[in-house]
C-alpha positions, 0 to 999 in steps of 0.5 A: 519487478525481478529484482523486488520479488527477489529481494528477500523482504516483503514489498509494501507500498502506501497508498498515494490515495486517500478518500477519492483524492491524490495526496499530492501531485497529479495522480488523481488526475492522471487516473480520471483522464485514464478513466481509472477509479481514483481509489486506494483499490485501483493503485492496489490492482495496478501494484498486484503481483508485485507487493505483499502489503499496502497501507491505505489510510484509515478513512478507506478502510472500507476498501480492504477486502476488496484489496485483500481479495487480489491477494494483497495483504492490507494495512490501515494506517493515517497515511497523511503527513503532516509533520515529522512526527507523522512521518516516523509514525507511519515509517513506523507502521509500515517496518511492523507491517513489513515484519508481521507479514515476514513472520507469516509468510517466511518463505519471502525471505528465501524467494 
Protein backbone atom coordinates (compact mmCIF):
# COMPACT_ATOMS: atom_id res chain seq x y z
CA UNK A 1 0.00 0.00 0.00
CA UNK A 2 2.81 2.45 1.24
CA UNK A 3 4.68 2.08 -1.87
CA UNK A 4 1.64 2.36 -4.60
CA UNK A 5 0.21 5.56 -3.06
CA UNK A 6 3.89 6.71 -3.20
CA UNK A 7 4.43 5.97 -6.49
CA UNK A 8 3.83 9.24 -7.91
CA UNK A 9 1.11 7.85 -10.59
CA UNK A 10 -2.67 7.58 -10.19
CA UNK A 11 -3.44 3.76 -9.08
CA UNK A 12 -6.09 2.04 -11.43
CA UNK A 13 -7.56 -1.00 -11.17
CA UNK A 14 -10.19 -2.77 -13.79
CA UNK A 15 -12.62 -4.42 -12.47
CA UNK A 16 -12.46 -8.28 -12.71
CA UNK A 17 -16.26 -8.33 -12.55
CA UNK A 18 -18.65 -7.59 -15.11
CA UNK A 19 -22.56 -8.02 -14.96
CA UNK A 20 -22.67 -10.34 -11.71
CA UNK A 21 -19.81 -12.58 -12.99
CA UNK A 22 -16.16 -13.16 -12.45
CA UNK A 23 -14.27 -12.90 -16.05
CA UNK A 24 -12.33 -15.29 -15.30
CA UNK A 25 -11.14 -17.94 -12.33
CA UNK A 26 -12.74 -18.11 -9.35
CA UNK A 27 -13.45 -14.56 -8.04
CA UNK A 28 -17.22 -14.70 -8.35
CA UNK A 29 -17.02 -17.78 -6.23
CA UNK A 30 -14.89 -16.76 -3.77
CA UNK A 31 -17.04 -13.64 -3.30
CA UNK A 32 -20.42 -15.57 -2.79
CA UNK A 33 -18.89 -18.07 -0.23
CA UNK A 34 -17.72 -14.72 1.33
CA UNK A 35 -21.26 -13.78 1.40
CA UNK A 36 -19.80 -10.65 -0.39
CA UNK A 37 -22.13 -9.09 -3.35
CA UNK A 38 -20.34 -10.53 -6.69
CA UNK A 39 -20.47 -6.57 -8.21
CA UNK A 40 -17.67 -4.36 -9.74
CA UNK A 41 -19.14 -1.99 -6.36
CA UNK A 42 -17.75 -4.54 -3.82
CA UNK A 43 -14.12 -5.05 -5.68
CA UNK A 44 -14.15 -1.04 -5.69
CA UNK A 45 -14.96 -0.82 -1.70
CA UNK A 46 -12.64 -3.61 -0.95
CA UNK A 47 -9.66 -1.39 -3.38
CA UNK A 48 -11.01 1.82 -1.33
CA UNK A 49 -8.19 4.01 -0.06
CA UNK A 50 -6.03 2.59 -2.17
CA UNK A 51 -6.86 3.55 -5.96
CA UNK A 52 -7.60 6.67 -7.93
CA UNK A 53 -9.58 5.10 -10.50
CA UNK A 54 -11.38 1.90 -11.63
CA UNK A 55 -12.69 0.80 -14.76
CA UNK A 56 -15.59 -1.15 -14.88
CA UNK A 57 -17.23 -2.41 -17.86
CA UNK A 58 -19.60 -0.47 -19.92
CA UNK A 59 -22.85 -2.89 -19.13
CA UNK A 60 -22.40 -1.73 -15.10
CA UNK A 61 -22.34 1.44 -15.83
CA UNK A 62 -25.27 1.60 -13.36
CA UNK A 63 -22.84 0.82 -10.58
CA UNK A 64 -20.72 4.49 -11.00
CA UNK A 65 -21.95 6.58 -8.55
CA UNK A 66 -22.22 4.23 -6.19
CA UNK A 67 -18.30 3.72 -6.70
CA UNK A 68 -17.89 7.34 -7.12
CA UNK A 69 -19.62 7.84 -3.71
CA UNK A 70 -16.33 6.15 -1.85
CA UNK A 71 -14.38 8.41 -3.61
CA UNK A 72 -13.36 6.66 -6.27
CA UNK A 73 -13.03 8.09 -9.69
CA UNK A 74 -14.71 5.79 -12.44
CA UNK A 75 -14.08 4.62 -15.74
CA UNK A 76 -16.31 2.75 -18.29
CA UNK A 77 -14.73 0.85 -20.79
CA UNK A 78 -15.47 -2.89 -22.49
CA UNK A 79 -13.32 -4.45 -19.98
CA UNK A 80 -13.79 -8.17 -21.86
CA UNK A 81 -10.89 -9.22 -23.98
CA UNK A 82 -11.41 -11.21 -26.46
CA UNK A 83 -8.51 -10.69 -28.93
CA UNK A 84 -5.39 -8.46 -29.27
CA UNK A 85 -6.87 -5.65 -30.38
CA UNK A 86 -9.33 -5.48 -27.28
CA UNK A 87 -6.26 -5.89 -25.07
CA UNK A 88 -4.47 -2.66 -26.67
CA UNK A 89 -7.77 -1.03 -26.58
CA UNK A 90 -8.35 -1.22 -23.04
CA UNK A 91 -4.68 -0.81 -22.13
CA UNK A 92 -5.38 2.22 -24.08
CA UNK A 93 -8.54 3.27 -22.23
CA UNK A 94 -6.86 2.94 -19.10
CA UNK A 95 -3.26 5.32 -19.82
CA UNK A 96 -5.96 7.96 -20.70
CA UNK A 97 -7.79 7.50 -17.61
CA UNK A 98 -4.65 7.33 -15.83
CA UNK A 99 -3.79 11.06 -17.40
CA UNK A 100 -7.15 12.62 -17.33
CA UNK A 101 -7.02 11.85 -13.37
CA UNK A 102 -3.13 13.27 -13.17
CA UNK A 103 -4.41 16.08 -14.94
CA UNK A 104 -7.03 16.96 -12.28
CA UNK A 105 -5.59 16.09 -9.55
CA UNK A 106 -1.70 17.01 -9.90
CA UNK A 107 -0.98 16.65 -6.30
CA UNK A 108 -0.64 12.54 -6.80
CA UNK A 109 2.61 12.96 -8.64
CA UNK A 110 4.03 14.72 -5.73
CA UNK A 111 2.64 12.19 -3.14
Amino acid sequence: RAWLRGCGAPVIAVSPIVAGDAIKGPTAKIMRELNIAVSPASVAKHYSGLVDGFVIDSTDAHLSDEIRAMGITVHMAQTVMRSSTDRAALAGECLGFAQRILAERPEIAGR
